[in-house]
PyMOL CGO cylinders between C-alpha atoms (Angstrom):
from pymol import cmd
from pymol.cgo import CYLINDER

trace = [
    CYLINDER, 30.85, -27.00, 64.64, 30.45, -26.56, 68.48, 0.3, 1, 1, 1, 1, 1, 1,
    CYLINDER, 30.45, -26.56, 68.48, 26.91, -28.19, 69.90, 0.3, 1, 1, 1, 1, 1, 1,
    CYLINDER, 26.91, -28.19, 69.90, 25.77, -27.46, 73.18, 0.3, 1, 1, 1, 1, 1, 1,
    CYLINDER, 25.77, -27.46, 73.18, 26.32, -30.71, 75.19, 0.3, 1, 1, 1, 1, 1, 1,
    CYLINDER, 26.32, -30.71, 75.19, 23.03, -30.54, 76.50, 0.3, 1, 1, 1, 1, 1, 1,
    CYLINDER, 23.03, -30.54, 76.50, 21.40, -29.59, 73.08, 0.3, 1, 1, 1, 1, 1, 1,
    CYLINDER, 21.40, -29.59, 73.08, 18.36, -32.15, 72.20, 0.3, 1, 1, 1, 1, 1, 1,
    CYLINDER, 18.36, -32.15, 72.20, 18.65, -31.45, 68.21, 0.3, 1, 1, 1, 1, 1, 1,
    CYLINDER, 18.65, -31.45, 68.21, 21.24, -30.40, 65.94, 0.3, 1, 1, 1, 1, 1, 1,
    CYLINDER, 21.24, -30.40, 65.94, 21.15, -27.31, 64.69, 0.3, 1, 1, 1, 1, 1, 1,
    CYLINDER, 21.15, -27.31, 64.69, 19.78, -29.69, 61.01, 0.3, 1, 1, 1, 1, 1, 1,
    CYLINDER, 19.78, -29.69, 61.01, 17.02, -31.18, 63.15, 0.3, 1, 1, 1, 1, 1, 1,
    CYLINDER, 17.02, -31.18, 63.15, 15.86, -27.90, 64.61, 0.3, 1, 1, 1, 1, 1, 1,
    CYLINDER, 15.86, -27.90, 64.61, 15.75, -26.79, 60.64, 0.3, 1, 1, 1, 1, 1, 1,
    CYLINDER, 15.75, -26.79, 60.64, 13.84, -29.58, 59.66, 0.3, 1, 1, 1, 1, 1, 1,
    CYLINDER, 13.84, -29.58, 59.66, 11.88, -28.75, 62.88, 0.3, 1, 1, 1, 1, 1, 1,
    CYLINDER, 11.88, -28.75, 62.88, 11.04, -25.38, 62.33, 0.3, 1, 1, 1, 1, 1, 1,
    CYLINDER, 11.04, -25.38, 62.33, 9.78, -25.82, 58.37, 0.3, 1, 1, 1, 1, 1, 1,
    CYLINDER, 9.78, -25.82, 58.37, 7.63, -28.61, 59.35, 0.3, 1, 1, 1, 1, 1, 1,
    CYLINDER, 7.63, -28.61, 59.35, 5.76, -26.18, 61.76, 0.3, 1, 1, 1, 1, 1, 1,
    CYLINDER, 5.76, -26.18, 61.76, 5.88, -23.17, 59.37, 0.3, 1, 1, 1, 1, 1, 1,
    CYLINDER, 5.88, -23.17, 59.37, 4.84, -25.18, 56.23, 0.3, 1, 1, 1, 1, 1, 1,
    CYLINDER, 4.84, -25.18, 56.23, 1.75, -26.42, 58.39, 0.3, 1, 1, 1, 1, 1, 1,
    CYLINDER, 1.75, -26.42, 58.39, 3.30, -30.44, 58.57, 0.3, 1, 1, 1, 1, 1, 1,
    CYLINDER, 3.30, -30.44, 58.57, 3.01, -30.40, 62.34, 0.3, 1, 1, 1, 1, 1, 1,
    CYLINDER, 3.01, -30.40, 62.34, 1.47, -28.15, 64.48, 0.3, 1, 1, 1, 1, 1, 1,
    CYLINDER, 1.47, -28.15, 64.48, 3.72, -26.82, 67.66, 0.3, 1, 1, 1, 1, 1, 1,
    CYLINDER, 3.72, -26.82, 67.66, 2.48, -29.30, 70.06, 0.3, 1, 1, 1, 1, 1, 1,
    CYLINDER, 2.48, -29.30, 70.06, 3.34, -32.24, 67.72, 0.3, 1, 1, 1, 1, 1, 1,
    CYLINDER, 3.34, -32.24, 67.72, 6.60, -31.14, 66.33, 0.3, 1, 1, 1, 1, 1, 1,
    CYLINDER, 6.60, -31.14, 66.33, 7.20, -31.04, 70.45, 0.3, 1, 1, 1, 1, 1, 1,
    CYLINDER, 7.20, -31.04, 70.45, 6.63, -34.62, 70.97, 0.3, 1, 1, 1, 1, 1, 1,
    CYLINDER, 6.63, -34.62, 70.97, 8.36, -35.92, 67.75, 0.3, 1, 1, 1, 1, 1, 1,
    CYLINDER, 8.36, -35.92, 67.75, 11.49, -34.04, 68.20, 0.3, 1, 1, 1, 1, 1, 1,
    CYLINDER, 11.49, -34.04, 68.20, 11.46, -34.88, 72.12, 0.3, 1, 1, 1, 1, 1, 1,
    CYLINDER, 11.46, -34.88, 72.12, 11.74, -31.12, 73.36, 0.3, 1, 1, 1, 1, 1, 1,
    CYLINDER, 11.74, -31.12, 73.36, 9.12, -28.80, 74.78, 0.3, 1, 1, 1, 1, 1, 1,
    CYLINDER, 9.12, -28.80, 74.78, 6.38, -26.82, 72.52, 0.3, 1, 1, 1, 1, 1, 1,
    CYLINDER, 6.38, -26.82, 72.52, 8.47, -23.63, 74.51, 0.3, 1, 1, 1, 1, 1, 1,
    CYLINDER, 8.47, -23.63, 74.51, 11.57, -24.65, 72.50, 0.3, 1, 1, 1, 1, 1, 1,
    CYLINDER, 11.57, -24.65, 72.50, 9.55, -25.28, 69.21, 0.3, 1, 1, 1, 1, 1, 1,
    CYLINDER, 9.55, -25.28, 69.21, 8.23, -21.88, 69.34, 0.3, 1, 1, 1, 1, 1, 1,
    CYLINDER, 8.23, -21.88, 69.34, 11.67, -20.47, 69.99, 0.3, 1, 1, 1, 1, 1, 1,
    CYLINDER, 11.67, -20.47, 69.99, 13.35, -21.97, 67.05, 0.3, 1, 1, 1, 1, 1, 1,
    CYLINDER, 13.35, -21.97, 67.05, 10.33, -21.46, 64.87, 0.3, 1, 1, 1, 1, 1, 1,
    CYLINDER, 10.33, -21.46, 64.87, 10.86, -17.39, 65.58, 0.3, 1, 1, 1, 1, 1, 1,
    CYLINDER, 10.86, -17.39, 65.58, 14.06, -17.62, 65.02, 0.3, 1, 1, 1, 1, 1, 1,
    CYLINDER, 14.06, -17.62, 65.02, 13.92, -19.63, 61.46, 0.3, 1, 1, 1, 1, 1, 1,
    CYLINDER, 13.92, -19.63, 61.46, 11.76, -16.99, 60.69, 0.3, 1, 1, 1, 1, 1, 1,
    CYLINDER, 11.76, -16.99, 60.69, 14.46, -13.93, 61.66, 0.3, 1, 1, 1, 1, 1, 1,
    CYLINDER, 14.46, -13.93, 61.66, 17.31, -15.67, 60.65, 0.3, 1, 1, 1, 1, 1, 1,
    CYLINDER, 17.31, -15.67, 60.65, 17.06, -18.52, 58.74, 0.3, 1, 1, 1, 1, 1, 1,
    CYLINDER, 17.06, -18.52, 58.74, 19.11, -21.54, 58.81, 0.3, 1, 1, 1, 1, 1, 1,
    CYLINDER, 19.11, -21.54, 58.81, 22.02, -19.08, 60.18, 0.3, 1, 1, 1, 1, 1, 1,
    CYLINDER, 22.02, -19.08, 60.18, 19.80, -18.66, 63.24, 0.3, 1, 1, 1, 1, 1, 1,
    CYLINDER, 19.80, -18.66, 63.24, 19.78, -22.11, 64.04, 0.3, 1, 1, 1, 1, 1, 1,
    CYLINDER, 19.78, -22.11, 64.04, 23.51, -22.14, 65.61, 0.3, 1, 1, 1, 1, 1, 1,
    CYLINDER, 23.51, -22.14, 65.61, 24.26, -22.55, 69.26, 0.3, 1, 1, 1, 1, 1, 1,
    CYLINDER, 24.26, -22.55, 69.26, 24.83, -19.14, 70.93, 0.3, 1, 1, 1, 1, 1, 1,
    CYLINDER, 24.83, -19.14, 70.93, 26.77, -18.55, 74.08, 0.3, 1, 1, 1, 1, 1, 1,
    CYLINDER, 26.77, -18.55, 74.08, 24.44, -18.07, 77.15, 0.3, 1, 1, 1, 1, 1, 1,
]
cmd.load_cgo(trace, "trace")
């Protein structure tokens, strides 16, 4: 697996990430400052756990 050299999480972490937000463990701003990225970000991957599941949780090419 390919990950983004500038990527802050695995695409694992941003998994774990976006269940603890959806299943109400963290709220956006607090997943933000455990994981170390912005509440932006959180929201992103949280959207697209949602569309996609863990499939969606893959680098994609810019």
């Amino acid at each position: 697996m390919n990950i983004h050299k500038n990527a802050r999480l695995t695409p694992l972490r941003r998994e774990e990430m976006a269940l603890s937000v959806i299943e109400g463990r963290l709220s956006q701003a607090d997943a933000a400052r455990v994981y170390g990225v912005s509440a932006k970000i959180v929201a992103r991957w949280v959207e697209r756990y949602k569309a996609e599941g863990s499939k969606g949780m893959i680098d994609r090419s810019s």
